[in-house]
N, C-alpha and C positions, 0 to 999 in steps of 0.2 A: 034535168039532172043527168049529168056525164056518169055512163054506167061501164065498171073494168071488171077484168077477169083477174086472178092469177093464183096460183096452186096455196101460197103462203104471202099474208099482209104482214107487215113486220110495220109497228106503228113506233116510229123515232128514229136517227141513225145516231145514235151516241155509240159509246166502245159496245156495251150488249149489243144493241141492234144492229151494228155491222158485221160482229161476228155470227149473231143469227142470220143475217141476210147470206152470209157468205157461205155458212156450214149448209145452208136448205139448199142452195144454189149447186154448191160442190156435189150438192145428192140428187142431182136430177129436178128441182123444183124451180118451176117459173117462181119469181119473189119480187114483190111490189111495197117498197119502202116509205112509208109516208114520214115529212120532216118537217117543222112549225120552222127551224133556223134556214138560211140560206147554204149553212155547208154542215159536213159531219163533223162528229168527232164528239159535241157536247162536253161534257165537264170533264173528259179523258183530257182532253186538248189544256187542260192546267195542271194534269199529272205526269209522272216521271216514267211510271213503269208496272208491268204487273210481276205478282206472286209467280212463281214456276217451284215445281219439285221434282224431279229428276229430267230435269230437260240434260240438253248434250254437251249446254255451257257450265252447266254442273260437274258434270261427266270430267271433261277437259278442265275444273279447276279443285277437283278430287273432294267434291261436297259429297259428304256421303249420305247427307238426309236423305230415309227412303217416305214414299209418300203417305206408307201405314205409318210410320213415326212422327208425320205431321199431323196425321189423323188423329192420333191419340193425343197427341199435345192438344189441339184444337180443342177435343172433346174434355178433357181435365179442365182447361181453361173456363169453357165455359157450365163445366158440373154439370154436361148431360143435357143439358135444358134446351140443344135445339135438336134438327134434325138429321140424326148420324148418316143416313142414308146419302143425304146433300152432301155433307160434309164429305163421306168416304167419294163418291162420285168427281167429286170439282176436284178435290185433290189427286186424286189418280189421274184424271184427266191432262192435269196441270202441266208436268213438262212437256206432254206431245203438245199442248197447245202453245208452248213458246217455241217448238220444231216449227211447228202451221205457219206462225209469224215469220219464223226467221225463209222458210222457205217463198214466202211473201216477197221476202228482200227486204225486213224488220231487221234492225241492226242494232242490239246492243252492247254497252262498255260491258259489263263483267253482272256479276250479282255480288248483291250489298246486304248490309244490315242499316238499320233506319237511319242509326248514326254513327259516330266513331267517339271514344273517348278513353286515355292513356290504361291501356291495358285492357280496355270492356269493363267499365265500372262495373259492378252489383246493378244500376240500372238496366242492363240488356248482356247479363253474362247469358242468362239461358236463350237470346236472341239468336237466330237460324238466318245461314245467306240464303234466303229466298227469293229476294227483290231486284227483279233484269231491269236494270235502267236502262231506257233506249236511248241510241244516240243520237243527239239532237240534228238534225236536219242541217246541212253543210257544217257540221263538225262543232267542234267547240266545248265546251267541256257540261255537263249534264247539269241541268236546273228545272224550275220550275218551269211548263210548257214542253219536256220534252218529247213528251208522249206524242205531241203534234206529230214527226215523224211517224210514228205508227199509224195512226190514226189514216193519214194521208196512202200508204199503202196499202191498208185495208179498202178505203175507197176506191183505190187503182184496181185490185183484186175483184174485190165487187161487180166496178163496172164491168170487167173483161168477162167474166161469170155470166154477163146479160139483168144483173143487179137493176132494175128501172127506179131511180129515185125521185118522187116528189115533193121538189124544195121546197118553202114556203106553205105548205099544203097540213094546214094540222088536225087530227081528226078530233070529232066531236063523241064518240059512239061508235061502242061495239055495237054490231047486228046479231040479235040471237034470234033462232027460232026451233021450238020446239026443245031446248034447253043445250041447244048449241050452238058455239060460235059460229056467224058463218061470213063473217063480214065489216065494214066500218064504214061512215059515214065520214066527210071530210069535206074542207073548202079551200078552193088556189085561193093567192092573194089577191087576185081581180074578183073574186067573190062567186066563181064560180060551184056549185054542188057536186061532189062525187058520191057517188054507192059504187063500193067494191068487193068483190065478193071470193070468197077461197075459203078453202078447208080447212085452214088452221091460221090464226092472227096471234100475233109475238106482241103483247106489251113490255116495253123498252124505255120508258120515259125519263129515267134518271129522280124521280122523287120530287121531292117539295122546298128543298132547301134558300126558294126564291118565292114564297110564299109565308109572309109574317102571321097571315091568320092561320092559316093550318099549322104551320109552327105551333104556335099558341095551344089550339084545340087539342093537338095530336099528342104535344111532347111538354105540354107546361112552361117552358122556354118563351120569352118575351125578345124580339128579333129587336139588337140595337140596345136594349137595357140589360138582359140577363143572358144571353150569346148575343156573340158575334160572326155567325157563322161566314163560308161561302155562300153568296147568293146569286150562282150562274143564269144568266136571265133565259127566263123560260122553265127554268124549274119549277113548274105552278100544280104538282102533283094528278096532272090532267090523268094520267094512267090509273090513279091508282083511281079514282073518283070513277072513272070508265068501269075498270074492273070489279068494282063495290056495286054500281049500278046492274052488272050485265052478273051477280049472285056471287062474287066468288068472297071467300071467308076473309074476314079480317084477322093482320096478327100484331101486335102491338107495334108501334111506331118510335122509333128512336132520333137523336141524332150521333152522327160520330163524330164524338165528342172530340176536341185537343184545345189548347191555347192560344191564342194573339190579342193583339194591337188591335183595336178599332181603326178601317182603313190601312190595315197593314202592309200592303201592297205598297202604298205611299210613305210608308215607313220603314223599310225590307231592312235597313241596316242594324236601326235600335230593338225592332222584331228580334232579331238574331245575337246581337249584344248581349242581351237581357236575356238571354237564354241557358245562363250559365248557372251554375252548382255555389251560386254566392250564396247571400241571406235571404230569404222569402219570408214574406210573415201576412198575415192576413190582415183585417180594419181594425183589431183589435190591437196588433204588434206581435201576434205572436206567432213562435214556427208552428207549421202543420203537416211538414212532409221531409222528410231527411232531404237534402237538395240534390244527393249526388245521383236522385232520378227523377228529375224533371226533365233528362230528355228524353223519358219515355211518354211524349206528350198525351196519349188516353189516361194516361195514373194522372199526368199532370192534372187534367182538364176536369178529371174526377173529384180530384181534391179540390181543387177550386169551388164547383159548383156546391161543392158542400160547406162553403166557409161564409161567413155573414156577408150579405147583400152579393155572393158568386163572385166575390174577386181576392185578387192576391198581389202583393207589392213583392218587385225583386229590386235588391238593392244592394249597390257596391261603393267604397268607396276611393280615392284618387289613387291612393296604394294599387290594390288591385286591378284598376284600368292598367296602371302604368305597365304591369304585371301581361294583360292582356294583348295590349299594343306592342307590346318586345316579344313575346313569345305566342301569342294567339289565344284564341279560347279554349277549353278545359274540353268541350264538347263540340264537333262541329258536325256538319250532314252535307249532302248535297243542296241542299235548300239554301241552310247558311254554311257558308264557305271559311277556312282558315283564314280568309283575308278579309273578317266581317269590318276588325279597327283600323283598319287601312286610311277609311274614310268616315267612321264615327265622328268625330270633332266635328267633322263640316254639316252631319244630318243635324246633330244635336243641336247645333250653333242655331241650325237652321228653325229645327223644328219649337225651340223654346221662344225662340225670336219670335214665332207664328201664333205663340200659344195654344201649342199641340199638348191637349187636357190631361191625357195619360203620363206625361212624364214632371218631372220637376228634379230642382239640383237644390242643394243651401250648405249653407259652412258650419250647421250646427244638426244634434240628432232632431232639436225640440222644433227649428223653424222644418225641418223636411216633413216631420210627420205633422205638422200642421197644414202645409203647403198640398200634400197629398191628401188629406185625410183620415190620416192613423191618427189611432189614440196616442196621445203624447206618454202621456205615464206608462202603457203598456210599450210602447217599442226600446223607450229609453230604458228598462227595465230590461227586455226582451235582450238588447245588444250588450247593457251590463255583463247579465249570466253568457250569453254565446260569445263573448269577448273572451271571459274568463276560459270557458270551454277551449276555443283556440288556444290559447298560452298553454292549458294542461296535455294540450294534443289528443283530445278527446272528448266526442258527442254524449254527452252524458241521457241525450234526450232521446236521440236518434240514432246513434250512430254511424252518423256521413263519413263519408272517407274522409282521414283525417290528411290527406291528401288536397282538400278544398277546406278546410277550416283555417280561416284567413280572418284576422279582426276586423272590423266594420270601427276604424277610429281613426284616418287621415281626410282631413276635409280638402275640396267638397266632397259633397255627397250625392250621389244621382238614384234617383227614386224612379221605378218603369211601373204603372200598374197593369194587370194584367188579368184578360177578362176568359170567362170560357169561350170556346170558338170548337167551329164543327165542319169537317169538310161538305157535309149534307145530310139529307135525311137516310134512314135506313127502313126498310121493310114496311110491311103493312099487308100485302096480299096475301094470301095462304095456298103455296104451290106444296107439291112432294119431290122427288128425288130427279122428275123425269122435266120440270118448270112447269108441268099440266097446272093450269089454276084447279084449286078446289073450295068447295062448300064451305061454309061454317062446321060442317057436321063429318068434312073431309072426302066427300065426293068428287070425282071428276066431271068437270065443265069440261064436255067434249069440243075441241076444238081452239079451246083458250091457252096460251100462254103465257107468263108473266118473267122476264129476266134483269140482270143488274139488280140496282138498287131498288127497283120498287118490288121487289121481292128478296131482297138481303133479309133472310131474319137468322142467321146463322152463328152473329156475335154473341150472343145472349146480352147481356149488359156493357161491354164494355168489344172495341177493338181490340183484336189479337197481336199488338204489337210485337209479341217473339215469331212473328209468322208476317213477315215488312211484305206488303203489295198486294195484301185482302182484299181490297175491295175492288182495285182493277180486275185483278184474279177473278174472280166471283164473276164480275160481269163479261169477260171472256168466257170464261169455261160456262157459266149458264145460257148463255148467248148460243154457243157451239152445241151444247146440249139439246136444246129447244129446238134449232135450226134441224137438226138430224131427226130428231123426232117427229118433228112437222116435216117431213121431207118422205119420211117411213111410213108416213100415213097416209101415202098417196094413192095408193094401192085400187082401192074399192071408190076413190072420189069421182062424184061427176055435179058439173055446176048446175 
């Protein structure tokens, strides 16, 4: 068995574990990276950008959110139930840590809110620019993947730091003794054995959300029938299982929760179509959510999972396309873009022609909700009263902006169903303020720490969507956190 040294093991390099490898590096600490993938970045590498609160792109675009005022929202949001101490920490933390990047040579467009819609609907009025979208790698205009950029610089930083990463090399077990971390056991892909050993070990794993049975176990969620989540491969919740074995407390497991398309990636256009403030109704035909915030996709995703068998039908018809494709959609984001019906006719054309299960079109309300699986007598009833509603210029039920109340009565008719979806798992380990893992009983497991998502337990039930880049955020700043911490506990170490 090949036996290594170094001050701090950092087990994963996704967004957390690069910024811990870098924050314990920058403090004086040899740091030894172990990685199951062949490059970094993990699930960061399909996101856009993190949370910052008073960074200097703030500063120069005269946001005046200070980061106790993100605190407080935070903590209202979620009625106290997590731990203020994390929370005030990461957020104070937060704009120097988009300074760190950009002095990286991280390069972001501006800060956003999650999405854009004529005036900031009542969906995201109380929504805050928090969200640095990075600029995508040779230019272009910012989408899904652009975080690669970042990601790719934090590597460069790393390496330059004396950062040692091992690719392919995924560990099996922490080493404890005497009730502290002091180590981890690991294999190359040639089947090699390591024991490595240092002062302090960073678990960094990114969670479970490529994992259908722990899905299952954790979160009640049936992967493929009841979500649809992200399932970045290798996400096999290896850290947290590590961390549960080696004592440290369990804290309830989530997913973060939003909506799509089964396969939505291969569906990106009608994904974003359907994403509009039309008519929603559930299997039964009826409304369950005013529609003029469904682009706040946590609410969305929430409602959904609460409606019989967790799904939801959006549904427009030839009118309102027509409506869409001359002037664009009601709602749009960086994800989906103002020019989603550019090319709609050709996905649709396509994907009906395929027999893509989620959608269906018909000339009548009775054959669509047969075709989909709505109850006939509830939707045709359903469109009745909300037809009626429209003509009076007013939701009697909900109250949608009367601004989208548009009758659902020129044929055809296009039916999108729509399932819960989750960018991934959230939390399960039990750290404090500093990512020390602790006990069930809130003790310090000396030498242990846990950052990102396999220790996110910060949302309480739901994503902070008035607060756009939580979860990158989270795993930067607790990353950085960890990293400095293990790096200050150098002090009295000897191997």
């Amino acid at each position: 068995m090949k036996q290594m040294k170094a001050d701090v093991i950092v087990v994963a390099a996704g967004l957390s574990g690069l910024a811990a490898s870098i924050a314990a590096a920058e403090n004086g600490a040899q740091v030894l990276t172990f990685e199951k993938a062949s490059t970094t970045g993990g699930a960061a590498n399909m996101g856009m950008g993190p949370l910052g609160i008073g960074s200097r792109i703030q500063r120069e675009h005269m946001i005046s959110l200070t980061p106790g005022e993100a605190f407080r929202k935070h903590m209202y949001f979620t009625h106290y139930r997590v731990d203020a101490r994390m929370v005030r920490d990461y957020y104070f933390k937060s704009g120097d840590t988009i300074d760190w990047l950009m002095d990286m040579g991280v390069e972001f467009v501006g800060v956003q809110r999650a999405f854009s819609a004529p005036e900031d609907t009542r969906a995201y009025s109380d929504g805050e620019f928090t969200w640095h979208v990075c600029k995508p790698e040779g230019g272009g205009v910012p989408g899904p993947r652009a975080a690669t950029s970042m990601t790719k610089k934090m590597t460069e930083h790393a390496t330059e730091l004396g950062v040692e990463f091992l690719f392919e090399t995924p560990v099996s077990k922490i080493l404890m003794e005497e009730g502290k971390a002091v180590g981890v056991l690991a294999k190359t892909k040639e089947g090699e054995e390591i024991e490595a050993r240092a002062n302090s070990v960073i678990i960094a794993t990114g969670g479970f959300g490529d994992n259908p049975k722990m899905i299952q176990e954790e979160t009640g969620y049936e992967f493929g029938k009841t979500i649809f989540n992200f399932a970045i491969p290798g996400m096999k919740g290896d850290g947290l299982k590590m961390a549960w074995e080696a004592g440290a407390g369990k804290e309830p497991c989530s997913m973060e929760l939003m909506y799509q398309l089964p396969d939505n990636m291969n569906h990106f256009i009608l994904d974003g179509a359907f994403r509009q403030p039309c008519l929603w109704v559930n299997r039964n035909g009826e409304r369950f959510m005013p529609e003029d915030q469904i682009g706040n996709t946590t609410f969305t995703g929430n409602a959904i999972t609460a409606q019989p068998g967790s799904i939801a039908f959006s549904i427009f018809d030839s009118k309102l396309l027509k409506k869409y494709k001359k002037k664009g959609p009601d709602i749009v984001s960086h994800v989906h873009p103002h020019d989603l019906y550019d090319h709609f006719d050709e996905q649709w054309e396509r994907d009906l022609a395929e027999g893509y299960e989620p959608i269906v079109q018909a000339d009548t309300i009775e054959e669509l909700a047969e075709k989909a699986g709505i109850d006939v007598e509830g939707l045709t009833a359903q469109i009745e009263e909300y037809n009626e509603m429209c003509e009076a210029g007013f939701d009697e039920i909900f109250e949608k902006d009367r601004r989208y109340m548009q009758p659902i009565a020129k044929a055809p008719f296009y039916c999108c169903r729509q399932n819960v979806g989750a960018y991934g798992s959230l939390g399960g380990v039990k750290i404090n303020h500093k990512t020390q893992v602790l006990t069930q009983d809130a003790k310090v497991i000396p030498g242990l720490y846990c950052v990102g998502t396999d220790a996110c337990n910060i949302f309480g039930d739901s994503y902070p969507f008035i607060l756009s880049g939580n979860t990158m955020g989270f795993c930067l700043n607790s990353g950085r956190i960890a990293g400095e911490h293990a790096a200050a506990e150098l002090d009295d170490f000897e191997y």
